[in-house]
C-alpha positions in Angstrom: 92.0 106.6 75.4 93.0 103.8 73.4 92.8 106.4 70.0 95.1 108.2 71.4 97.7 105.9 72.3 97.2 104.0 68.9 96.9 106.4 66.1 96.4 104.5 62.9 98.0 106.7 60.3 96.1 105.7 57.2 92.9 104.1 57.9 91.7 105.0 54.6 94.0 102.8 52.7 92.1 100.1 54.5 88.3 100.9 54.0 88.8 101.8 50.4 88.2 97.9 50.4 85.1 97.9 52.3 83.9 100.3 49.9 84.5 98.6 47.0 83.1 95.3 49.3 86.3 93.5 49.6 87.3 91.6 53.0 91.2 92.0 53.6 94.0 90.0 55.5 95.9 92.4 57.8 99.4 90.7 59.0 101.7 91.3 61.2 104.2 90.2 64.4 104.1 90.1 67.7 106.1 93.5 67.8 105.9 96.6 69.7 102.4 97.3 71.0 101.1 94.6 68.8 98.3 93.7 71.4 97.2 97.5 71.6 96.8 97.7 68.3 94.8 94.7 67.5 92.1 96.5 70.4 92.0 99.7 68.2 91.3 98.6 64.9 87.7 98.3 65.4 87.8 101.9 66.1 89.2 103.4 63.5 87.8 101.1 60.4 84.2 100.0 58.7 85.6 96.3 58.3 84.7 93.9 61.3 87.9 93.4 63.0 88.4 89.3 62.8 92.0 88.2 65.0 93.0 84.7 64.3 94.9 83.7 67.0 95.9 80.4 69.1 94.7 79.7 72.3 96.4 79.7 75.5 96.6 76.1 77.0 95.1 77.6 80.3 91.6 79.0 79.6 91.3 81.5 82.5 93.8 83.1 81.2 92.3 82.6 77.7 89.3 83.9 77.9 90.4 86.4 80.1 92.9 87.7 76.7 90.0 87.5 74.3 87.4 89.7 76.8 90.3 92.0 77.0 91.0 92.1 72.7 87.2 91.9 72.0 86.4 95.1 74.6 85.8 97.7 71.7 84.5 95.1 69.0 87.7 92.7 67.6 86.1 89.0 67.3 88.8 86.3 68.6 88.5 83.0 66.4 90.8 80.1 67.2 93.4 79.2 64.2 91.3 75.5 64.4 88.2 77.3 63.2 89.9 80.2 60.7 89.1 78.2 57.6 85.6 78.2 58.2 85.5 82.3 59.3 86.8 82.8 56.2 84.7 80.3 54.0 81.5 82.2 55.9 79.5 84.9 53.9 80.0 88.3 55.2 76.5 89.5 55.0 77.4 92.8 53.5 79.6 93.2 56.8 83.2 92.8 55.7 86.3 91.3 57.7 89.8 92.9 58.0 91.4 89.4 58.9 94.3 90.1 61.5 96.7 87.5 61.2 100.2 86.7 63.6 103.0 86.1 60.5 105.5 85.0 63.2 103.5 82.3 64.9 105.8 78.9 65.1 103.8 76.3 62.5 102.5 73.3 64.5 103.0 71.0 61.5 106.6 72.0 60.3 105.8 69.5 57.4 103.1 72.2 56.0 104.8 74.8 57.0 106.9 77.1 54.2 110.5 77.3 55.1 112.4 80.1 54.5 115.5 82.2 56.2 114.6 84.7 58.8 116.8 86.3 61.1 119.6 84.2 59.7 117.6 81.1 60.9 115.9 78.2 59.2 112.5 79.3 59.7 109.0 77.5 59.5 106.4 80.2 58.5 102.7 79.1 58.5 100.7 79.2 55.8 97.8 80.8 56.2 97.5 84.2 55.4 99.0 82.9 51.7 96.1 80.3 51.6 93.3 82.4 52.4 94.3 85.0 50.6 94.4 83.1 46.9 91.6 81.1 48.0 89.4 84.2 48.4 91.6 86.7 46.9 91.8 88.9 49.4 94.0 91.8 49.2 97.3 91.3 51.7 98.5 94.0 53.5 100.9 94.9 56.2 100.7 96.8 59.7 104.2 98.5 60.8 104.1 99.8 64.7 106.5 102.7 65.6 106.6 103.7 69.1 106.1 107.5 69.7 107.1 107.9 73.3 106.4 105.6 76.3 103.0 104.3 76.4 102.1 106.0 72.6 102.1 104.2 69.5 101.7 104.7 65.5 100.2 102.5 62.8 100.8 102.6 59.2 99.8 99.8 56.5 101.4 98.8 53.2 99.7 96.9 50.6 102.0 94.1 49.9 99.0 92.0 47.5 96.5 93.6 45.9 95.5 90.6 43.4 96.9 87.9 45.3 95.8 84.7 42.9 98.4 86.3 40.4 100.9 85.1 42.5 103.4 82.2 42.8 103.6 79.8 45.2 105.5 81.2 48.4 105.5 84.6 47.3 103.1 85.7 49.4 104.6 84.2 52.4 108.2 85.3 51.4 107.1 88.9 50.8 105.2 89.7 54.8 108.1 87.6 56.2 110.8 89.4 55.0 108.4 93.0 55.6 108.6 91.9 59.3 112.3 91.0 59.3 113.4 94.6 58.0 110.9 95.8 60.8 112.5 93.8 63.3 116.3 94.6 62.3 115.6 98.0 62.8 114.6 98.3 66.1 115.1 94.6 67.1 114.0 95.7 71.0 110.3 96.1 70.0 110.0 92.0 68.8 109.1 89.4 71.2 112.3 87.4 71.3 111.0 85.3 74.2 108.2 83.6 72.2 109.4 79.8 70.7 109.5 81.2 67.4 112.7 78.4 66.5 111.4 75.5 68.0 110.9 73.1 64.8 113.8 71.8 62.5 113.0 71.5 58.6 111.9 68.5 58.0 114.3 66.3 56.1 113.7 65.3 52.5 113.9 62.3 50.9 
C-alpha cells in the first residue's frame, strides 16, 4: 500500500552509495506528503533509513509518531543524540540520514542565517556539519503530488564531495532547493509550523 502511494522515482541514484559503501544525508521540508515518504524509504532502498527528528513535548503522542514512522523499518533518533548516530560505525550496514532542512534552530546564535521566503531566516546546521565531518554525499528529496492520496519522489544530488566546500554552501544550496520547491506549489509547505520564531542575533 504505502509503494503505491509513494513511488520513489529513482531509488538507484541512492544505493549506488551503498554499493560503493558510503552513508548519505537525505534532506528535505516538511512539504507535501513529507511524513509518507519518510515511512517508504525503507522500502525502496539497501541503506538503513535513520530520521533525525525533534521530539514532541508530549510523549504519548511521541512515541505514538515514531511507532507510526518506524512501522516498515525507519529508526527515529532525537536531534540531541544525532551526533553520536552519526559518529557510530555502520557495521557494513549503511545509513541514508533523513534530515528536516526547515526545522526553526533552537540556538539562533549557531544557527546560519540566510533569506528565505523573503524572511530573515535561521537554518540549522546540521546536515552541513555532518556532512564535512564525514563526507557524506548531500542530496535532496522533491515530493510532487499525483492525485489525492498519491505521491512521487525524486532525489538530486546537491554534494557529492562535500569537504570541498565552503562554509555555508551547503546550507545555502538545500535551502534555497526547498524555497524554489515551495514557490511553486506554495500549498503543499507547512506554513503553520514556527518556522520565523527567532530574530538574528545582533552583532557587535
Amino acid at each position: 500500500m504505502v509503494k503505491k502511494r509513494m513511488v520513489i522515482q529513482n531509488p538507484e541514484l541512492i544505493d549506488k552509495y551503498y554499493d560503493e559503501g558510503k552513508d548519505v544525508i537525505v534532506v528535505g521540508g516538511h512539504y507535501n506528503a513529507w511524513e509518507l515518504s519518510v515511512v517508504a524509504v525503507p522500502l525502496y532502498h539497501k541503506h538503513v533509513g535513520i530520521g533525525i527528528y525533534k521530539p514532541l513535548s508530549n510523549k504519548y503522542f511521541d512515541k505514538k509518531m515514531r511507532t507510526s514512522r518506524e512501522k516498515f523499518g525507519l529508526v527515529m533518533v532525537p536531534m540531541a543524540k544525532a551526533v553520536r548516530q552519526f559518529a557510530k560505525s555502520s557495521e557494513g550496514k549503511y545509513r541514508a540520514f533523513i534530515m528536516g532542512s526547515d526545522q526553526s534552530p533552537s540556538n539562533p546564535r549557531t544557527a546560519y542565517w540566510t533569506t528565505f521566503l523573503n524572511q530573515d531566516t535561521g537554518v540549522l546546521l546540521g546536515a552541513e556539519k555532518s556532512a564535512k565531518t564525514y563526507d557524506l554525499p548531500v542530496i535532496n528529496a522533491h515530493i510532487e503530488k499525483v492525485k489525492r492520496g498519491h505521491y512521487t519522489m525524486k532525489y538530486n544530488v546537491l554534494f557529492e564531495n562535500p569537504k570541498e566546500t565552503a562554509e555555508g554552501e551547503i546550507t545555502e544550496t538545500h535551502t534555497k532547493a526547498l524555497e524554489e520547491i515551495i514557490l511553486a506549489k506554495p500549498q503543499f509547505w507547512l506554513w503553520s509550523h514556527k518556522r520565523w520564531k527567532h530574530k538574528r542575533p545582533q552583532t557587535k
